[in-house]
C-alpha positions, 0 to 999 in steps of 0.5 A: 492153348499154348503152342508147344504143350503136349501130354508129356509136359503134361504128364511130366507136370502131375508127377512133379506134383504128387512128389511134391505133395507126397513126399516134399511137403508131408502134410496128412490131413484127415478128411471127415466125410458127411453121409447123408443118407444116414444123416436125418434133416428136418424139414427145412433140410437142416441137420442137428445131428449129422452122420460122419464116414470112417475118417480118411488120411489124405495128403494135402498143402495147407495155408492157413491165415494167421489166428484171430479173435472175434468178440460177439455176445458172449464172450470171445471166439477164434476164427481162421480161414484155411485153404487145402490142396489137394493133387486130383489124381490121388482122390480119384476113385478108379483103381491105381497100379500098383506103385513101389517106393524109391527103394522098390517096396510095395506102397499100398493104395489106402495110404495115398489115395482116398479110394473109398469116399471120393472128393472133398465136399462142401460140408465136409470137415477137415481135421489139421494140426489139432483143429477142425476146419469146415469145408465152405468151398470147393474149386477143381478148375486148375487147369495146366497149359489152359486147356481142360483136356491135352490130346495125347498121340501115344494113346490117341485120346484126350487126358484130363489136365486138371490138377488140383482140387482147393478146398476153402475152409473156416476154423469151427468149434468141436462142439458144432460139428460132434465128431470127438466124444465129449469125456467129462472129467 
């Protein structure tokens, strides 16, 4: 743990980091959530059909690898893969006080925090920029100052210091995952 790091550092640091994800970066991505009761399985657990929750907007970073072209049986295929971040604290189910923005108006929750499904999950999939992204991976540990938990004096207590949440992703077809109406034409 280094030496100097207290909870101000710390609390300083997340709102750094959801000005920066809100408000510098601007990218909105909507999260499609599988619901896995109504979704029915097989017997092997395998799903042809799956059930997806309301879409959720939620604001993320993204880096994507560049576009490429996978040639298999029949006939061509894009791949990418894709990372997106996002800041923990606006995924957090519990409540948030209420927020106003720098000119004093009131922000609603819904519009900066997924207070209905939780966190992203493998299996989910990710709508950006035009293209569906299927969620492979998910990593939560990013800890700032190298410790899980910072104690804070002020509160007497331990606060969590994990500030992001990586989701890996792969580029999929609209076709796999159902969630567009097909509209014949």
């Amino acid at each position: 743990m280094p030496k100097f790091f207290n909870a101000r550092d710390l609390s300083f640091i997340k709102t750094i980091s959801e000005e920066i994800v809100d408000y510098v970066a601007e990218q909105v991505v909507t999260l499609f959530k599988v619901s896995v009761g109504e979704s029915k399985t097989n017997l092997y657990g395998e799903s042809l059909g799956k059930v997806w929750h309301a879409p959720t907007p939620l604001m993320a970073l993204v880096d994507r690898e560049d576009l490429g072209i996978q040639y298999e049986g029949f006939g061509s295929d894009r791949i990418q893969q894709a990372q997106f971040r996002f800041n923990r604290n606006r995924l957090r189910t519990e409540t948030l006080p209420k927020l106003r923005d720098i000119n004093g108006t009131l922000i609603p929750v819904e519009a900066i925090q997924n207070s209905q499904y939780g966190y992203p999950e493998i299996g989910d999939v990710i709508l950006f920029d035009g293209s569906y992204y299927e969620i492979d991976n998910v990593r939560e540990q990013k800890l700032i100052g190298g410790q899980p938990e910072i104690y804070n004096k002020e509160t007497d207590d331990f606060e969590d210091s994990n500030l992001q949440i990586v989701a890996f992703t792969h580029l999929v077809r609209r076709t796999t995952i159902q969630i567009d109406e097909r509209v014949l034409r």
